[in-house]
N, C-alpha and C positions, 0 to 999 in steps of 0.2 A: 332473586336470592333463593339458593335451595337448604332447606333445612338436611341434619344430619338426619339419618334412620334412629330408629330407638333401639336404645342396648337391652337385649334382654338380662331380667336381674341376675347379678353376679352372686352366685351359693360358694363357697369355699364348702371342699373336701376333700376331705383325708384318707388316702387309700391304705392306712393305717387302721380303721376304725374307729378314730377319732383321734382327738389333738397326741401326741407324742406326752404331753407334758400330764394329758389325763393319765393317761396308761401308766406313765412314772409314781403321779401321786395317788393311784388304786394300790397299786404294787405296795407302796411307803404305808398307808394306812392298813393295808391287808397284814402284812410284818408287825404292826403297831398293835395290831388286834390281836392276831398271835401271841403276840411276846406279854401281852396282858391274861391271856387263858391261861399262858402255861405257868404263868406266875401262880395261878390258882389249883392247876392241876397239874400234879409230876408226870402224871401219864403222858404228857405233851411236851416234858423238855428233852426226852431225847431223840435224836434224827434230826433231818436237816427242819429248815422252819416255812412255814406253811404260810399261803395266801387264804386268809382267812376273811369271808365279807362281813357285812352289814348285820347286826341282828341273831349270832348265829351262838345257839345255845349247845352247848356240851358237859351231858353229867355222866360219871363217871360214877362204878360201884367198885365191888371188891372183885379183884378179879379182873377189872378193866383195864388195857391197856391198846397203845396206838401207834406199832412201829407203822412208818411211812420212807418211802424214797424222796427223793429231790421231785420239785418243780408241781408238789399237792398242791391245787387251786380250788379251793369251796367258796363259791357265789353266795349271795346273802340268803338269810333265814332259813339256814341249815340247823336241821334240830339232830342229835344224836346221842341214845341211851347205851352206853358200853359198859357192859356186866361181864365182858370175855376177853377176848384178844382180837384185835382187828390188828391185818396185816394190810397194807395197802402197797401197789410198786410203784412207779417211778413216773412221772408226767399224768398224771391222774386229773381229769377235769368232773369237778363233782358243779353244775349249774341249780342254781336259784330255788330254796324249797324245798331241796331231797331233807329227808328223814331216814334214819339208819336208828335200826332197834338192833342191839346185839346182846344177848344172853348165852348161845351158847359156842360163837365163832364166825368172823368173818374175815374171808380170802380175795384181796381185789388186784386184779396182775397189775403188770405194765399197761401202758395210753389208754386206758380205760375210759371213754366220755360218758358220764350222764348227765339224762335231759331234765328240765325243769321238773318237781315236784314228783319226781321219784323216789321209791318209798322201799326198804329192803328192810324185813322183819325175817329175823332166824326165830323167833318165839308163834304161838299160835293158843287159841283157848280150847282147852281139852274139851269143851260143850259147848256149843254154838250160843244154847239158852242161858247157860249158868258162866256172866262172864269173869264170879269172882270162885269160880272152880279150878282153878292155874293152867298153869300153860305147857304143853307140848313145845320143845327147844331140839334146832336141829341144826349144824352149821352150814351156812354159805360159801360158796365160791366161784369166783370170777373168774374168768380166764384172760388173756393179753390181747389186745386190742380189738373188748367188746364195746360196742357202742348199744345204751340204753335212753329209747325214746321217750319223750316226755309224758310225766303220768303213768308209766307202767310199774308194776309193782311184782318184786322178788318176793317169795315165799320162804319159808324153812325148808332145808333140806337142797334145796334147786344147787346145783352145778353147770353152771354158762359156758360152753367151751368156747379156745382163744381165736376170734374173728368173727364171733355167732355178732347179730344182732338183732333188738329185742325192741319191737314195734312200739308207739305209742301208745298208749293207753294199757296195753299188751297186761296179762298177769301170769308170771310162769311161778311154777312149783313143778318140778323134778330137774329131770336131765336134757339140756338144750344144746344138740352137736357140735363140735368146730366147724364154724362157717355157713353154719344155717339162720336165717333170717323168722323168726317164730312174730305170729301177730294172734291178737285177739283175744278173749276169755274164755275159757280157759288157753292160756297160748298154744298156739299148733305150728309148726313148720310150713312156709311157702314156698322156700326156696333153701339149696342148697348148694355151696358150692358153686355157683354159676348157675344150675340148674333151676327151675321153677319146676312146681306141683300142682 
Protein backbone atom coordinates (compact mmCIF):
# COMPACT_ATOMS: atom_id res chain seq x y z
CA UNK A 1 0.00 0.00 0.00
CA UNK A 2 1.50 3.31 -0.94
CA UNK A 3 0.82 6.35 1.06
CA UNK A 4 -0.10 9.74 -0.66
CA UNK A 5 2.88 12.55 -0.52
CA UNK A 6 2.12 15.37 1.83
CA UNK A 7 0.38 18.60 0.49
CA UNK A 8 2.36 21.40 1.27
CA UNK A 9 0.13 23.98 3.54
CA UNK A 10 -2.52 25.63 1.56
CA UNK A 11 -2.00 30.00 2.23
CA UNK A 12 -4.92 31.75 0.33
CA UNK A 13 -3.89 35.00 -1.42
CA UNK A 14 -5.11 37.93 -2.66
CA UNK A 15 -3.38 39.58 -5.42
CA UNK A 16 -5.61 42.30 -4.56
CA UNK A 17 -3.85 43.09 -1.18
CA UNK A 18 -5.91 41.59 0.76
CA UNK A 19 -9.62 40.28 0.91
CA UNK A 20 -11.92 42.54 -1.57
CA UNK A 21 -14.32 42.85 1.21
CA UNK A 22 -11.35 44.47 3.40
CA UNK A 23 -10.54 47.15 0.99
CA UNK A 24 -14.52 47.86 0.73
CA UNK A 25 -15.04 48.23 4.54
CA UNK A 26 -11.63 50.56 5.05
CA UNK A 27 -13.17 52.69 2.14
CA UNK A 28 -16.87 52.66 4.26
CA UNK A 29 -15.08 53.49 7.63
CA UNK A 30 -12.63 56.06 6.06
CA UNK A 31 -16.06 57.94 4.49
CA UNK A 32 -17.52 57.43 8.22
CA UNK A 33 -14.70 59.16 9.66
CA UNK A 34 -14.74 61.77 7.30
CA UNK A 35 -18.42 62.65 7.38
CA UNK A 36 -17.82 62.73 11.45
CA UNK A 37 -14.72 65.71 11.05
CA UNK A 38 -16.48 67.52 8.82
CA UNK A 39 -19.46 67.62 10.98
CA UNK A 40 -16.97 69.28 13.35
CA UNK A 41 -15.22 71.33 11.01
CA UNK A 42 -16.70 73.58 7.91
CA UNK A 43 -13.46 73.76 6.54
CA UNK A 44 -13.90 69.95 5.36
CA UNK A 45 -17.45 69.98 4.00
CA UNK A 46 -16.69 71.25 0.81
CA UNK A 47 -15.07 69.17 -2.27
CA UNK A 48 -15.38 65.67 -2.78
CA UNK A 49 -14.97 63.43 0.60
CA UNK A 50 -12.00 62.06 1.87
CA UNK A 51 -10.66 58.63 3.00
CA UNK A 52 -9.83 59.38 6.24
CA UNK A 53 -7.86 56.58 8.66
CA UNK A 54 -7.68 55.66 12.14
CA UNK A 55 -6.64 58.22 14.90
CA UNK A 56 -6.34 61.19 12.64
CA UNK A 57 -6.45 64.55 14.29
CA UNK A 58 -7.27 67.94 12.58
CA UNK A 59 -7.41 71.42 14.10
CA UNK A 60 -8.26 74.14 12.34
CA UNK A 61 -7.51 78.06 13.12
CA UNK A 62 -8.73 81.17 11.56
CA UNK A 63 -7.63 81.37 8.39
CA UNK A 64 -7.71 77.67 7.88
CA UNK A 65 -9.08 75.97 5.11
CA UNK A 66 -8.87 72.55 2.91
CA UNK A 67 -9.89 72.52 -0.76
CA UNK A 68 -8.96 69.08 -1.99
CA UNK A 69 -9.79 67.06 -5.46
CA UNK A 70 -11.23 63.57 -5.69
CA UNK A 71 -9.72 60.33 -4.49
CA UNK A 72 -7.58 62.24 -1.03
CA UNK A 73 -6.54 59.10 0.89
CA UNK A 74 -4.88 59.90 4.55
CA UNK A 75 -3.77 56.60 6.43
CA UNK A 76 -4.13 56.53 10.26
CA UNK A 77 -2.60 58.92 12.79
CA UNK A 78 -2.37 61.83 10.66
CA UNK A 79 -2.07 64.98 12.71
CA UNK A 80 -2.68 68.36 10.87
CA UNK A 81 -2.51 72.21 12.32
CA UNK A 82 -4.19 74.51 9.48
CA UNK A 83 -3.90 78.28 10.13
CA UNK A 84 -3.77 79.06 6.16
CA UNK A 85 -5.10 77.55 3.07
CA UNK A 86 -4.00 74.18 2.04
CA UNK A 87 -4.72 73.36 -1.61
CA UNK A 88 -4.35 69.70 -2.19
CA UNK A 89 -5.12 67.93 -6.24
CA UNK A 90 -6.37 65.10 -7.17
CA UNK A 91 -5.47 61.23 -6.33
CA UNK A 92 -3.24 62.25 -3.38
CA UNK A 93 -1.93 59.44 -1.12
CA UNK A 94 -0.89 60.97 2.30
CA UNK A 95 0.51 57.22 4.39
CA UNK A 96 0.41 56.54 8.17
CA UNK A 97 1.89 59.38 10.72
CA UNK A 98 2.54 62.31 8.24
CA UNK A 99 2.08 65.60 10.16
CA UNK A 100 1.24 68.82 8.23
CA UNK A 101 1.88 72.24 10.17
CA UNK A 102 0.37 75.12 8.02
CA UNK A 103 0.45 78.71 9.09
CA UNK A 104 1.43 80.41 6.28
CA UNK A 105 0.25 78.11 2.97
CA UNK A 106 0.32 74.82 1.52
CA UNK A 107 0.28 73.65 -2.38
CA UNK A 108 0.07 69.90 -3.06
CA UNK A 109 -0.50 68.82 -7.04
CA UNK A 110 -1.97 65.95 -8.50
CA UNK A 111 -0.74 61.87 -7.44
CA UNK A 112 1.28 63.13 -5.13
CA UNK A 113 2.53 59.89 -2.55
CA UNK A 114 3.82 60.37 0.88
CA UNK A 115 5.61 57.89 2.92
CA UNK A 116 5.14 57.02 6.40
CA UNK A 117 5.75 59.73 9.03
CA UNK A 118 6.38 62.58 6.95
CA UNK A 119 6.34 65.83 8.32
CA UNK A 120 5.67 69.29 6.29
CA UNK A 121 6.15 72.50 8.53
CA UNK A 122 5.68 75.88 6.55
CA UNK A 123 6.34 77.68 10.14
CA UNK A 124 9.99 77.62 11.87
CA UNK A 125 11.33 79.29 15.46
CA UNK A 126 12.82 82.52 14.76
CA UNK A 127 15.88 81.32 17.71
CA UNK A 128 16.85 77.90 17.68
CA UNK A 129 17.37 78.66 21.91
CA UNK A 130 14.36 80.78 22.65
CA UNK A 131 11.58 78.26 21.46
CA UNK A 132 8.65 80.60 22.74
CA UNK A 133 10.21 83.68 20.64
CA UNK A 134 7.62 82.95 17.39
CA UNK A 135 8.04 81.73 14.28
CA UNK A 136 9.47 82.52 10.92
CA UNK A 137 6.18 81.25 8.19
CA UNK A 138 6.96 80.71 4.67
CA UNK A 139 4.53 78.73 2.16
CA UNK A 140 5.00 75.37 0.70
CA UNK A 141 4.57 73.81 -2.54
CA UNK A 142 4.26 70.60 -4.19
CA UNK A 143 4.45 69.87 -7.56
CA UNK A 144 2.43 66.85 -9.61
CA UNK A 145 3.47 63.54 -9.25
CA UNK A 146 6.12 63.98 -6.46
CA UNK A 147 6.80 61.02 -4.43
CA UNK A 148 7.93 61.73 -0.64
CA UNK A 149 9.89 58.88 1.25
CA UNK A 150 9.25 57.89 4.57
CA UNK A 151 10.57 60.01 7.48
CA UNK A 152 11.65 63.05 5.40
CA UNK A 153 10.62 66.19 6.36
CA UNK A 154 9.70 69.56 4.19
CA UNK A 155 10.86 72.87 5.50
CA UNK A 156 9.25 76.58 5.15
CA UNK A 157 9.61 77.98 2.07
CA UNK A 158 10.81 74.58 -0.13
CA UNK A 159 9.15 74.25 -3.69
CA UNK A 160 9.25 70.43 -4.88
CA UNK A 161 9.12 70.44 -8.56
CA UNK A 162 6.49 68.05 -10.56
CA UNK A 163 8.20 64.40 -10.73
CA UNK A 164 11.15 65.29 -8.26
CA UNK A 165 11.45 62.80 -5.58
CA UNK A 166 12.44 63.16 -1.91
CA UNK A 167 14.52 60.44 -0.30
CA UNK A 168 13.70 58.75 2.93
CA UNK A 169 14.69 60.31 5.82
CA UNK A 170 15.65 63.26 3.28
CA UNK A 171 15.04 67.03 4.98
CA UNK A 172 14.59 69.65 2.13
CA UNK A 173 14.31 73.48 2.60
CA UNK A 174 14.40 75.57 -0.69
CA UNK A 175 14.10 74.68 -4.26
CA UNK A 176 14.08 70.87 -5.54
CA UNK A 177 14.10 70.68 -9.57
CA UNK A 178 11.49 68.81 -11.72
CA UNK A 179 12.53 65.32 -11.87
CA UNK A 180 15.42 65.43 -9.58
CA UNK A 181 15.64 62.81 -6.94
CA UNK A 182 17.38 64.77 -3.61
CA UNK A 183 18.45 62.40 -0.41
CA UNK A 184 19.95 63.16 2.80
CA UNK A 185 20.48 66.14 5.38
CA UNK A 186 20.48 68.63 4.43
CA UNK A 187 18.90 67.31 1.14
CA UNK A 188 21.09 67.39 -2.13
CA UNK A 189 20.45 66.18 -5.64
CA UNK A 190 21.67 62.53 -6.93
CA UNK A 191 20.00 62.30 -9.67
CA UNK A 192 18.36 64.10 -12.46
CA UNK A 193 16.18 63.40 -14.97
CA UNK A 194 17.72 59.91 -15.78
CA UNK A 195 21.00 61.27 -15.04
CA UNK A 196 22.97 60.48 -11.70
CA UNK A 197 25.72 62.76 -10.05
Amino acid sequence: MTTPAPQPPQHWVDDQAGPRWQDELRRVEGRARFLAAAALHPALRQGPPIMLGRRASLVFGPGGSFRRGSGLVIEADFTASVFAPVSIGEAVFVNRGAFFCVYAGLVIGDRVRFGERVSVHDEDHVGAHDPLGGYLVSPIEIGDDVWVGAGATILRGSRIGAGAVVGAGAVVRGVVEPGTTVVGVPARPVRTAGRTS
